[in-house]
N, CA, C and O atoms as a GROMACS GRO file, in nm:
protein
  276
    1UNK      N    1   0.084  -0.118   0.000
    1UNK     CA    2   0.000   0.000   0.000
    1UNK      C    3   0.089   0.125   0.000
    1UNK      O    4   0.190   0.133   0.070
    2UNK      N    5   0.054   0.207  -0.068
    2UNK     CA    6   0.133   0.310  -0.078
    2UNK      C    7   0.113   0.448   0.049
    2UNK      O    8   0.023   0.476   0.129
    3UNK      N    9   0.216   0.496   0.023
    3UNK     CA   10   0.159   0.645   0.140
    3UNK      C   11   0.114   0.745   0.073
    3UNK      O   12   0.151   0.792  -0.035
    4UNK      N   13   0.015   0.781   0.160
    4UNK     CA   14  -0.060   0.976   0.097
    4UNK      C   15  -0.024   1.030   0.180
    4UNK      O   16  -0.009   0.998   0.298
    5UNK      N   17   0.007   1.184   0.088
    5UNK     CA   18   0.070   1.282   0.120
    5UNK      C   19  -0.070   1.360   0.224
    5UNK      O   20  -0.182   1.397   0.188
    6UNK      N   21  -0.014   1.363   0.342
    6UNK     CA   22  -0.096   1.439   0.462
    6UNK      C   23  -0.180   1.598   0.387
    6UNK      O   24  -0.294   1.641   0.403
    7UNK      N   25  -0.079   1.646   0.317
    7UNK     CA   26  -0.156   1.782   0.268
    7UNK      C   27  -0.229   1.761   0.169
    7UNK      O   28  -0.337   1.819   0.158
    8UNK      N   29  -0.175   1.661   0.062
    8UNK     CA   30  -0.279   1.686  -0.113
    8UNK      C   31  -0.379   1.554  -0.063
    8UNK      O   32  -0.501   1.564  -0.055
    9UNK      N   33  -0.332   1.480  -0.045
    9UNK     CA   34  -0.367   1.284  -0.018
    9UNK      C   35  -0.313   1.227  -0.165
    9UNK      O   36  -0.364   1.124  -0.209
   10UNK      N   37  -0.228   1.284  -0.225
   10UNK     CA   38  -0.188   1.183  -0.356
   10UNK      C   39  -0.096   1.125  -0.294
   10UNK      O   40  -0.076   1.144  -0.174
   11UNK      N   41  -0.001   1.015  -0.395
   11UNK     CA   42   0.039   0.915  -0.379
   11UNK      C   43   0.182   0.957  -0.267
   11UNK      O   44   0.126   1.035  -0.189
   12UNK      N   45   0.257   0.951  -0.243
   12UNK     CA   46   0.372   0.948  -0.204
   12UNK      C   47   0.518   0.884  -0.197
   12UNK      O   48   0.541   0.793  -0.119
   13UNK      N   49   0.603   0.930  -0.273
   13UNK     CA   50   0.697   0.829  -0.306
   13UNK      C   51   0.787   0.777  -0.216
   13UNK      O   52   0.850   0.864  -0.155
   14UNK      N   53   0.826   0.610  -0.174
   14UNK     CA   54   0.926   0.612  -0.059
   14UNK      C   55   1.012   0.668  -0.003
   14UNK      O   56   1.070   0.734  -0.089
   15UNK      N   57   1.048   0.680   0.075
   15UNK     CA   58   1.181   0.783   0.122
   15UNK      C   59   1.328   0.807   0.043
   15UNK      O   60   1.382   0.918   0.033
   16UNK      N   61   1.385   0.673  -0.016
   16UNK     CA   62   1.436   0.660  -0.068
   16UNK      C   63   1.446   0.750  -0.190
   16UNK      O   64   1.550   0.802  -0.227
   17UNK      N   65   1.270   0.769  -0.277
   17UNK     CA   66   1.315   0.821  -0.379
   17UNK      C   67   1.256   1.014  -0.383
   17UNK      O   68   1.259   1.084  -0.484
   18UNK      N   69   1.214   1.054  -0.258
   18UNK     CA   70   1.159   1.103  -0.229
   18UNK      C   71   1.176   1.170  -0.088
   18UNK      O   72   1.128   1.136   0.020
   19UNK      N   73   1.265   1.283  -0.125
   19UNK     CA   74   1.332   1.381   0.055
   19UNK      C   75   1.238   1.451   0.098
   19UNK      O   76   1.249   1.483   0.216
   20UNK      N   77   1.117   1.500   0.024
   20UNK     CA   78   1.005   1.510   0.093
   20UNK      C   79   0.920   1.452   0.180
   20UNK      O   80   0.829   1.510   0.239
   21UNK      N   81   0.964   1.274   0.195
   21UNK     CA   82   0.807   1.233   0.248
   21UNK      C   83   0.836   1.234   0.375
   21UNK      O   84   0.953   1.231   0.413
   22UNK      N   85   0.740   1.239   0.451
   22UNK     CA   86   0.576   1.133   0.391
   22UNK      C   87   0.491   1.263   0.298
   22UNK      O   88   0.392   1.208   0.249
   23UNK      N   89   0.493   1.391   0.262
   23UNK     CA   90   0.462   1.456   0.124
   23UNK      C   91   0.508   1.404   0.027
   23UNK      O   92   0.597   1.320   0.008
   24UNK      N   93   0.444   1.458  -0.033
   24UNK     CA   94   0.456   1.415  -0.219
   24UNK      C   95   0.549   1.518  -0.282
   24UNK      O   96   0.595   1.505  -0.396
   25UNK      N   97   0.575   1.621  -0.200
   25UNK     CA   98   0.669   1.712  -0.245
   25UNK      C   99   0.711   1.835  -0.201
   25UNK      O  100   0.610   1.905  -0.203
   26UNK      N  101   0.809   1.903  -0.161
   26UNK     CA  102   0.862   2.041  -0.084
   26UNK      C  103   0.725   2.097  -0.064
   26UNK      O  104   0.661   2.112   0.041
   27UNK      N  105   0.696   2.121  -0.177
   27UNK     CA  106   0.541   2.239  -0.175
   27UNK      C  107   0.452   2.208  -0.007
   27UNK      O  108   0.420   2.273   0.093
   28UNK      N  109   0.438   2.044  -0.067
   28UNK     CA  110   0.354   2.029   0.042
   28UNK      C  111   0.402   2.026   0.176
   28UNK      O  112   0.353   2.080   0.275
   29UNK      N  113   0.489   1.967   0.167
   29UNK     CA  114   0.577   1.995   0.337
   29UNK      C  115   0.586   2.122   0.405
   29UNK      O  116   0.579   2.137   0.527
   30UNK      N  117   0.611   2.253   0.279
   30UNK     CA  118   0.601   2.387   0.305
   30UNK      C  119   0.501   2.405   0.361
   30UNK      O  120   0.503   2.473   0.463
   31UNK      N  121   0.357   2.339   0.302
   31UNK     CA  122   0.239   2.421   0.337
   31UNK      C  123   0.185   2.358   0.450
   31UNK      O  124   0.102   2.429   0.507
   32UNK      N  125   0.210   2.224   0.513
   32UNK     CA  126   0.183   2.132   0.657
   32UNK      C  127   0.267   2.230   0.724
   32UNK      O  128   0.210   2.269   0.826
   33UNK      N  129   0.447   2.318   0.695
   33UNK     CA  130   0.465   2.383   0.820
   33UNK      C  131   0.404   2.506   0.834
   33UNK      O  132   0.388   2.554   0.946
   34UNK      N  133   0.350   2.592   0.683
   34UNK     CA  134   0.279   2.685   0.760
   34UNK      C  135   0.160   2.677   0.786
   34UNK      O  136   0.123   2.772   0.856
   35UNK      N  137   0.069   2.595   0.757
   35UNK     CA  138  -0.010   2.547   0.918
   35UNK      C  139  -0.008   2.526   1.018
   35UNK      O  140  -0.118   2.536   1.074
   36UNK      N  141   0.151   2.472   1.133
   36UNK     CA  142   0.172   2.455   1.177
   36UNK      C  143   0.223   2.600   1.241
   36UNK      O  144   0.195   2.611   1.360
   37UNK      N  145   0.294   2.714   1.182
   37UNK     CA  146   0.321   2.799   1.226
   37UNK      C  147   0.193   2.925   1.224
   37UNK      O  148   0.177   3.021   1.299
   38UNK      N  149   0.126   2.886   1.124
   38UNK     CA  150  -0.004   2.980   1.150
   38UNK      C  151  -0.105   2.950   1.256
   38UNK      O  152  -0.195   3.029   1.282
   39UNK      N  153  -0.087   2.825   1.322
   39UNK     CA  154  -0.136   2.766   1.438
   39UNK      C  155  -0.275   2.702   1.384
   39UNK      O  156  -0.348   2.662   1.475
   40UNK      N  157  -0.304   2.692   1.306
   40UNK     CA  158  -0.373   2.613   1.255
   40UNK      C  159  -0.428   2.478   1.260
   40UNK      O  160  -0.540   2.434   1.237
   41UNK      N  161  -0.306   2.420   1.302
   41UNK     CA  162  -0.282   2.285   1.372
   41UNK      C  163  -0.193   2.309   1.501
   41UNK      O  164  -0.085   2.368   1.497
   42UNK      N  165  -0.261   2.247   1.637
   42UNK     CA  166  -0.225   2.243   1.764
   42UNK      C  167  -0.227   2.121   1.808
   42UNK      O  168  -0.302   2.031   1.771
   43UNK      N  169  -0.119   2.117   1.915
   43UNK     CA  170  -0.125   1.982   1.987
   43UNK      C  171  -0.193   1.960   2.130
   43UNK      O  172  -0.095   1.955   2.205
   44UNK      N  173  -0.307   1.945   2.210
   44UNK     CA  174  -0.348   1.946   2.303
   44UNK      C  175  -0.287   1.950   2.403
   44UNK      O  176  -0.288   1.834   2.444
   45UNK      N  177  -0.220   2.024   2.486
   45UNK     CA  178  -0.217   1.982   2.674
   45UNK      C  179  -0.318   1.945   2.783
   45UNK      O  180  -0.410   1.993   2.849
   46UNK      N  181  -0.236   1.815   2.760
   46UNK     CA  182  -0.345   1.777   2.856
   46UNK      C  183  -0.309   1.773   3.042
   46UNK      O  184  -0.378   1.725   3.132
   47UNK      N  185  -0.131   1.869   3.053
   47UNK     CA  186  -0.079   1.863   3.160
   47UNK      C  187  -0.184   1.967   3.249
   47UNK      O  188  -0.217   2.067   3.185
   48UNK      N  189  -0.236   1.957   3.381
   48UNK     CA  190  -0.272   2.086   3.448
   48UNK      C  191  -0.197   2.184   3.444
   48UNK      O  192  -0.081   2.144   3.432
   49UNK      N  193  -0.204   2.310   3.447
   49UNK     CA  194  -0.139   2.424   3.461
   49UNK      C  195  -0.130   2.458   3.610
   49UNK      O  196  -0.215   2.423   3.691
   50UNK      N  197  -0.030   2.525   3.637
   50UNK     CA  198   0.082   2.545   3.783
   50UNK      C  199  -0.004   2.706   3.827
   50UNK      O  200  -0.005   2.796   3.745
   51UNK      N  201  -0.050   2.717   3.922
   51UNK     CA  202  -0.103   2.851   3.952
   51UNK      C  203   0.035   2.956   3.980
   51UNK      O  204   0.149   2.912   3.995
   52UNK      N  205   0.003   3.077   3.981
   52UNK     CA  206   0.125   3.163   4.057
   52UNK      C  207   0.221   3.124   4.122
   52UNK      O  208   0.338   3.128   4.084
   53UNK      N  209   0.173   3.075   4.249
   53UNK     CA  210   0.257   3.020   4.398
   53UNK      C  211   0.316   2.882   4.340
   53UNK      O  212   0.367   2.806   4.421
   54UNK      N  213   0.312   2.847   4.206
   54UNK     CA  214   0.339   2.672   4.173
   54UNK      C  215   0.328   2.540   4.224
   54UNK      O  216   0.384   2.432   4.206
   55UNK      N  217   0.209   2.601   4.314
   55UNK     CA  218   0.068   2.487   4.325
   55UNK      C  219   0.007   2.476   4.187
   55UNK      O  220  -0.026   2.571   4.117
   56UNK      N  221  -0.012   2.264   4.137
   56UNK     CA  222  -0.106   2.268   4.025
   56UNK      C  223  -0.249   2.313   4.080
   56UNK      O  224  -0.270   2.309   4.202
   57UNK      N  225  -0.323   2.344   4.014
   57UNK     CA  226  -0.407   2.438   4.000
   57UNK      C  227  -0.536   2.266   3.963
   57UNK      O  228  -0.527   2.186   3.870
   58UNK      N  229  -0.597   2.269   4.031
   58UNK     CA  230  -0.717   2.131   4.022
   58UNK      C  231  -0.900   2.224   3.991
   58UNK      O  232  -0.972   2.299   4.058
   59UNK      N  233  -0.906   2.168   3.869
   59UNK     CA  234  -1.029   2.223   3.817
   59UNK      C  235  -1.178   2.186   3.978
   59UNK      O  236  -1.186   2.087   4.052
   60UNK      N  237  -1.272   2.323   3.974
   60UNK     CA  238  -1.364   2.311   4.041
   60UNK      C  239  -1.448   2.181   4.058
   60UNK      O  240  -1.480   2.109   4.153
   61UNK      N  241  -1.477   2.185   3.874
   61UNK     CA  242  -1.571   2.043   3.908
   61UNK      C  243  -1.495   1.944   3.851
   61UNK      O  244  -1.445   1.956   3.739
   62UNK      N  245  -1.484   1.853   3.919
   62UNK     CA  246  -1.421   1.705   3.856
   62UNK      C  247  -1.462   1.698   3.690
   62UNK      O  248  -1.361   1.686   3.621
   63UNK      N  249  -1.535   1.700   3.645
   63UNK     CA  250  -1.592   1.642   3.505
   63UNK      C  251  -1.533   1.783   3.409
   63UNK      O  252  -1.566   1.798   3.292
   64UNK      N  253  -1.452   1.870   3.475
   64UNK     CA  254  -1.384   1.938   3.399
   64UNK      C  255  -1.263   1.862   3.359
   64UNK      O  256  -1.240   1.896   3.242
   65UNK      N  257  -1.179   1.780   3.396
   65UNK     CA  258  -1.061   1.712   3.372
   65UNK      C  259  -1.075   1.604   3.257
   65UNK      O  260  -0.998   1.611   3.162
   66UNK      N  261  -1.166   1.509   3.263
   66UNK     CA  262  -1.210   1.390   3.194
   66UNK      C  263  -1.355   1.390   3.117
   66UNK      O  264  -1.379   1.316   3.021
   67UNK      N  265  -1.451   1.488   3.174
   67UNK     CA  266  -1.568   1.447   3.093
   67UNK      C  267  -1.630   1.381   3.154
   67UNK      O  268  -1.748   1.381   3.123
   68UNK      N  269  -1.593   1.300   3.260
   68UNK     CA  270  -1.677   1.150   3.380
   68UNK      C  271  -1.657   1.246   3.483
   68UNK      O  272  -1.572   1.334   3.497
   69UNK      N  273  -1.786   1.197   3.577
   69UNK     CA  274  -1.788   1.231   3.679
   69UNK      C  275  -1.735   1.164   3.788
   69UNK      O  276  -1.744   1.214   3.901
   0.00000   0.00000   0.00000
């Protein structure tokens, strides 16, 4: 099975023949990083955040953390 390129979805050529991949080509690699720098694409934290005094900081209601109560 072959690989698709994350930005177009066409084909993608192995690494070997191909210093772009897993893109299909510079262009596209260009345009996955400026998505990445236009923030476009984010990666979730899911660490709590540290209050002032650098006590973590524990959400009011429980079902703020997970969604379950």
């Amino acid at each position: 099975m072959a690989a698709r390129c994350p930005t177009c979805k066409r084909e993608a050529l192995p690494p070997a023949k191909n210093p772009a991949f897993p893109f299909c080509s510079p262009r596209c690699r260009e345009v996955d990083l400026g998505k990445w720098l236009g923030e476009e694409f984010r990666i979730v934290d899911r660490t709590p955040e540290a209050d002032e005094d650098g006590q973590q900081a524990t959400p009011a209601n429980p079902e703020d953390e997970d969604g379950r109560p």
